[in-house]
N, C-alpha and C positions, 0 to 999 in steps of 0.2 A: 425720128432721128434727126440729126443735125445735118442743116445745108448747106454747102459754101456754094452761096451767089456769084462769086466772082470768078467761076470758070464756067465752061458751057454755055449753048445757046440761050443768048437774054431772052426771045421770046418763048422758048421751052420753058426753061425757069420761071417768067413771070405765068404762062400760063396752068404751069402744073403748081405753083405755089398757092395761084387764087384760088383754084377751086377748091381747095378744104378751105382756106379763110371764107370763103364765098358760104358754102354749104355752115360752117361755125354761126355767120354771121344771121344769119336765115333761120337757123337754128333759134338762138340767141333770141331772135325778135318773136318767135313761140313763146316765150316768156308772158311777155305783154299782150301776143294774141291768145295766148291762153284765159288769161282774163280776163280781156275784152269780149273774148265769145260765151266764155261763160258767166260772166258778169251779165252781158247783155241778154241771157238769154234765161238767168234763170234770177235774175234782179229787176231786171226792165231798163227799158229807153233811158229812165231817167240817172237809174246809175252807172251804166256805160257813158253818160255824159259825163256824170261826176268825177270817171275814172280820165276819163280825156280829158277835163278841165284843168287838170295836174300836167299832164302832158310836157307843158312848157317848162314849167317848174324841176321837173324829174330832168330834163334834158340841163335843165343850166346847171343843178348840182353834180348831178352824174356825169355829166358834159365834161366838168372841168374836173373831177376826181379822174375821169377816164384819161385826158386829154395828158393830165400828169402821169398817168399811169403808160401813155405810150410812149410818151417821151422815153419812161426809162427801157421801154425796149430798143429805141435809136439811137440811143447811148450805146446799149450792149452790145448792139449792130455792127458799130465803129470799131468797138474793141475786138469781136469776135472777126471781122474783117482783118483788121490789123494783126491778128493769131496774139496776138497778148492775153494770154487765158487767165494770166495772177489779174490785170486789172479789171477781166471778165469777171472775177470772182466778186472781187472789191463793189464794182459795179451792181451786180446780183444782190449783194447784202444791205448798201444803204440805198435801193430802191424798196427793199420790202423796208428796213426803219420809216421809209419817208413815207410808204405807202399811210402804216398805222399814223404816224405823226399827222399826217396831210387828212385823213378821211377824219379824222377823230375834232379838227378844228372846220372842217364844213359840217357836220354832224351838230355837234353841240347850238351851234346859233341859227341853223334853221328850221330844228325842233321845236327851240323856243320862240321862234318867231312865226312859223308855221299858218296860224290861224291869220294874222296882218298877211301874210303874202295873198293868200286866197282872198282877202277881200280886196287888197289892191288887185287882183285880178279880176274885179267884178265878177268873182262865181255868183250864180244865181241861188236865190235864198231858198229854193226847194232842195237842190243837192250841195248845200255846202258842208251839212255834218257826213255826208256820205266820202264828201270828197277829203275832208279833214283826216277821218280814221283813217284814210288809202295812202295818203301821204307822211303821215306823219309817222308811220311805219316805215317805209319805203325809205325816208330821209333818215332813221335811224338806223338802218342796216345797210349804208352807204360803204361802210367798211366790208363788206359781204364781196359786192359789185366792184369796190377798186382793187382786193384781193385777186379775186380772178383776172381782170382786167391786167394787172401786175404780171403777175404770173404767163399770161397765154403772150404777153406782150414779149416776154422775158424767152419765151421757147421761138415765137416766130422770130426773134432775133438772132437768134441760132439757126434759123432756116425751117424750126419744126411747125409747119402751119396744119401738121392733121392733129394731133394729140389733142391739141383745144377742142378740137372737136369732137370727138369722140366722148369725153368729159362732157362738153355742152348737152349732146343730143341723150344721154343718160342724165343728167338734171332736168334737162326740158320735158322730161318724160314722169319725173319726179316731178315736178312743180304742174303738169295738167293733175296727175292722181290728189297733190296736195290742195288745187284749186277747188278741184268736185269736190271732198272730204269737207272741207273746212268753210266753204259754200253752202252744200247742200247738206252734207250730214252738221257740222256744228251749227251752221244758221249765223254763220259771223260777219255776212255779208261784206262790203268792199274791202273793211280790213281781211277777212279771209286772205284776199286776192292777194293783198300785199303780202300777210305773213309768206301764202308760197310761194311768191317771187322771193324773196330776201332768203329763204331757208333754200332754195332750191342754187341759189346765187352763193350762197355760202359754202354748199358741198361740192360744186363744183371747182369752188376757188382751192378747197383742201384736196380732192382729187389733183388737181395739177399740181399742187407742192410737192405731194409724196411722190408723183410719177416724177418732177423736176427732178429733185434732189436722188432719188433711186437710179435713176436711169443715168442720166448728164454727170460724167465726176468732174469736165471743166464748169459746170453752175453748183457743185455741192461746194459748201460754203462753211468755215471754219470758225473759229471765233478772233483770229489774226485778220479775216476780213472784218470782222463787225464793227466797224468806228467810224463815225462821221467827221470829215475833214472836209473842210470849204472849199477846196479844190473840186472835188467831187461833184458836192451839194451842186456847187453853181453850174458844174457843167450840168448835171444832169436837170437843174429848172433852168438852165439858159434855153433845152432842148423842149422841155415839159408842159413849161408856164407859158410861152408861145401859145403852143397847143391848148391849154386846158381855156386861155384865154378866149386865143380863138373859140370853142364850144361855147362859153359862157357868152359871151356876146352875141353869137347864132342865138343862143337861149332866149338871149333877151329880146332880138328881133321876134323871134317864136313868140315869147309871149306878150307882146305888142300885137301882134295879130291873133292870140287867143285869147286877148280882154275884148278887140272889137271886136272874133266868132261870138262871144260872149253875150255881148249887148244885143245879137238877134233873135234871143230865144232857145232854147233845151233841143228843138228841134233843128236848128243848124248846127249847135254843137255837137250833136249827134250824128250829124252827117258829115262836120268837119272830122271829127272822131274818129269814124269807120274809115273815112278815104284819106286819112293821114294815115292810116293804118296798112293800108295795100299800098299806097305811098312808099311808106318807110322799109317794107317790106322788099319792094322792089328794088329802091335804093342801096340795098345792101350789093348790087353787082357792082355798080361802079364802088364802090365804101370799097370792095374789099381789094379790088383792083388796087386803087387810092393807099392800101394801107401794105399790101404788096412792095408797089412802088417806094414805101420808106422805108422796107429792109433792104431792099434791094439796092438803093440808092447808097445804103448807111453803109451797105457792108464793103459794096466798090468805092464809097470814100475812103474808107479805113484803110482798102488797097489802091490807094489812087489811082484805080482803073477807069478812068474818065472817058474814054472812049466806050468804054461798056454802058457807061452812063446814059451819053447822049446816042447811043442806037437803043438802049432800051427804052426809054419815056419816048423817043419816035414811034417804035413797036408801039407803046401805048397809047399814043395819040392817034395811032390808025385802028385800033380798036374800039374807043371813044365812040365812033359812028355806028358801029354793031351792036355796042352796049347799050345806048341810047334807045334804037328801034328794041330791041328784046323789051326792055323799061316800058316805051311804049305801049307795045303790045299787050303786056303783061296788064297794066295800068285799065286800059281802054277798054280792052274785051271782057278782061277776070274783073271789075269795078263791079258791075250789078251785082251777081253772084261772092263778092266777097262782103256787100254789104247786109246780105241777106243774111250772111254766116255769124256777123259780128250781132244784128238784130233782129231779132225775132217778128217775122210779119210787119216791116219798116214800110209807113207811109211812103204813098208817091212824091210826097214833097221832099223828104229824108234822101231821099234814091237819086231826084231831081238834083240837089243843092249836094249830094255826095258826089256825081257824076262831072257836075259843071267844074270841081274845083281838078278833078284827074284829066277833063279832055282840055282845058289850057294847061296846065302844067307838063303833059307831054308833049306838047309843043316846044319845049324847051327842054329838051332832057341832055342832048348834046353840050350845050356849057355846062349842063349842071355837072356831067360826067368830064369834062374838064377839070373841072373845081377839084377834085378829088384827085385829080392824076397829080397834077400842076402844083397843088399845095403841103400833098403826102409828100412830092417826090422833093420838093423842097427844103422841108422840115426834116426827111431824110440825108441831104446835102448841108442841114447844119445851118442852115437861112431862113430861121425863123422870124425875122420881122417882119419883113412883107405879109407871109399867111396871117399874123396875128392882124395888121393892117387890113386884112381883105376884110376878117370877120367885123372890125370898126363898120367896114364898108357896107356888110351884110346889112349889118343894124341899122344903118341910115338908111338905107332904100327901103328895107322892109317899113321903116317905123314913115318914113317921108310919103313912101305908098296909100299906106292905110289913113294916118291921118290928114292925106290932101284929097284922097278918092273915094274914102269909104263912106262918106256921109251924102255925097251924092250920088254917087255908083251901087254902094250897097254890099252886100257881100261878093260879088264878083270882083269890084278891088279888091278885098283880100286873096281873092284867087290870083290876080297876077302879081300880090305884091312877092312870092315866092322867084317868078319867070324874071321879074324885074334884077333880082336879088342878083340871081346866077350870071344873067347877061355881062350885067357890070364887072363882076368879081372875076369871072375867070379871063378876061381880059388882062387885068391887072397881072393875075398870077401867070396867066404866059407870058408875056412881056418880062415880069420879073426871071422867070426859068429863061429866055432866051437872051438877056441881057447878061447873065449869069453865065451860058456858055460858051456865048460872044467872048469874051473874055476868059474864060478858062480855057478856050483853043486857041488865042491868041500865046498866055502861057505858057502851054504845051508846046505849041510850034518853035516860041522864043529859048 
């Protein structure tokens, strides 16, 4: 059901809102570890690399499909705050046109382009056809992945943060059955993997429409909403294209340090692999925190409840420190045993070169969960330069990292160029939020 954020306690609200986003999100990445565990275990070492090699690539498309796709939920936010439910609507209809429009023009030219990406990523020449058919699947049912994305974006905007989930954890349940089938009984190997991401990514995206539209009569949408007007368009990629930006750019630092995991051999790609994988996994607490904070931000804009604002991201920043240690923990201890999970009887070197890159990057978890607060809650506030600015920032440190450290250092630069990344950036993004409400209480008072 629908939440209005802008009455009751900010940290009740934030905390009962994340945990179904949290649980979605964790879900969600069952997607990927569903393949990586079975891939790795019933393909071998070498094409769980190949499935990681992509890694980077999947993030900068999907990144920036997604990133547009949340936008248009902190649009919807604003309005749904504001109780304007005709422009709710409006809003509602040409985010799904933009959806198709927007996935259909990153779709087509990095299909075709496909095969050059992966060798400017230095894939190595034993898993490059492995890594081809995984992707080039994956990038064609782009439209699957920002469907959903739309959609789950479009309900947490309205306050509904369980319904996504619910959907997810019933796809993710589809897409492991579709991984075994299509793996093991067809023999289709890494495209397997991708068809049941995309198909499992698709039903879940239609799942949320018909609960959307069935349930919500202020999101059921007429054909008096369906027109694209520039008014609109622009607000909602004023909000979007920030965001999708930012991702791509992270993407591109990403795969800067996954052309030089690249040049060490199958077997650290395999270890960067696996522990990007408990990695990202982990990540999803502060993510969903992060993504909390931009409805919750979007919907007290719309009602200029500005004092709700600034006790809620406080509530969040003293959370920050628990989120951090949990990540940690999770990271340091679960590391061995999740790498076993993703590879089947993994050398001690694998285990070795997985472990090193989890115990410096918990080190750093604290800004990283910053990053997430600081920049959702921003992009919810409708102050998207700056975030888009950080991910710039992302990309220089990562890529500055690697190639001033990693030739002497080795792959342990690449492990801090991650720690490096966070330190800088969320810096920046506090500064920007408190220079922001430096001045928004200054207004208020006047």
């Amino acid at each position: 059901m629908a939440k209005d954020m802008t009455t009751g306690h900010p940290l009740k609200l934030i905390l009962l809102f994340t945990i179904p986003v949290m649980i979605g999100n964790m879900v969600q990445q069952i997607y990927n570890m569903a393949d990586a565990v079975i891939v790795g275990r019933f393909l071998g070492a070498d094409a769980l690399a190949a499935v990681g090699a992509v890694g980077s690539l999947m993030f900068l498309t999907q990144g920036f499909a997604n990133g547009i796709a949340q936008g248009f939920g902190v649009a919807v936010s604003h309005a749904f705050g504001a109780k304007d439910h005709k422009l709710l609507k409006h809003y509602v209809a040409v985010s799904l046109m933009l959806t198709v429009i927007i996935s259909l023009l990153i779709t087509v030219p990095t299909v075709i382009c496909c095969e050059k990406l992966l060798i400017w990523l230095n894939t190595p020449d034993n898993i490059m056809q492995m890594a081809y058919n995984y992707l080039v699947i994956i990038l064609a049912g782009i439209v699957c992945n920002m469907a959903y994305n739309a959609s789950a974006g479009i309900l947490r905007g309205v306050g509904d943060s369980k319904t996504p989930l619910f959907f997810l954890i019933f796809s993710s349940a589809l897409n492991i059955v579709l991984d075994i089938y299509m793996i093991v009984v067809l023999k289709l190997g890494t495209a397997g993997a991708a068809y049941a991401t995309v198909i499992a990514q698709g039903v879940s995206a239609l799942l949320c429409f018909i609960y959307m539209f069935g349930r919500f009569e202020i999101l059921r949408i007429g054909r008096e909403d369906c027109y694209l007007d520039l008014k609109t368009v622009k607000k909602m990629l004023s909000i979007g294209v920030p965001m999708a930006v930012n991702y791509s750019v992270t993407a591109l630092g990403l795969t800067v340090m996954q052309s030089a995991v690249n040049m060490f051999g199958s077997a650290v790609v395999a270890a960067y692999t696996a522990a990007s994988k408990v990695y990202v996994l982990a990540m999803q607490i502060p993510l969903s925190f992060g993504m909390t904070m931009s409805t919750y931000c979007g919907q007290n804009l719309g009602a200029e409840a500005y004092q709700r604002i600034f006790k809620g991201i406080r509530y969040a920043f003293l959370l920050s420190f628990v989120i951090a240690a949990v990540q940690a923990a999770a990271c340091v201890f679960g590391g061995p045993f999740a790498v076993r999970l993703f590879i089947d009887h993994p050398s001690a070197e694998i285990v070795s070169y997985a472990m090193e890159y989890l115990k410096i990057a918990s080190c750093f978890y604290v800004p990283l969960t910053w990053i997430f607060i600081y920049r959702n809650s921003l992009q919810g506030l409708d102050q998207g330069f700056i975030p888009m600015v950080s991910g710039l920032l992302e990309f220089f440190a990562r890529y500055f990292t690697v190639k001033l450290f990693a030739g002497q250092f080795g792959y342990t630069a690449v492990c801090f160029a991650d720690p490096a990344t966070w330190v800088t950036t969320s810096f920046l993004l506090m500064a920007t939020y408190y220079l922001w409400s430096y001045k928004k209480r200054k207004e208020v008072k006047g």
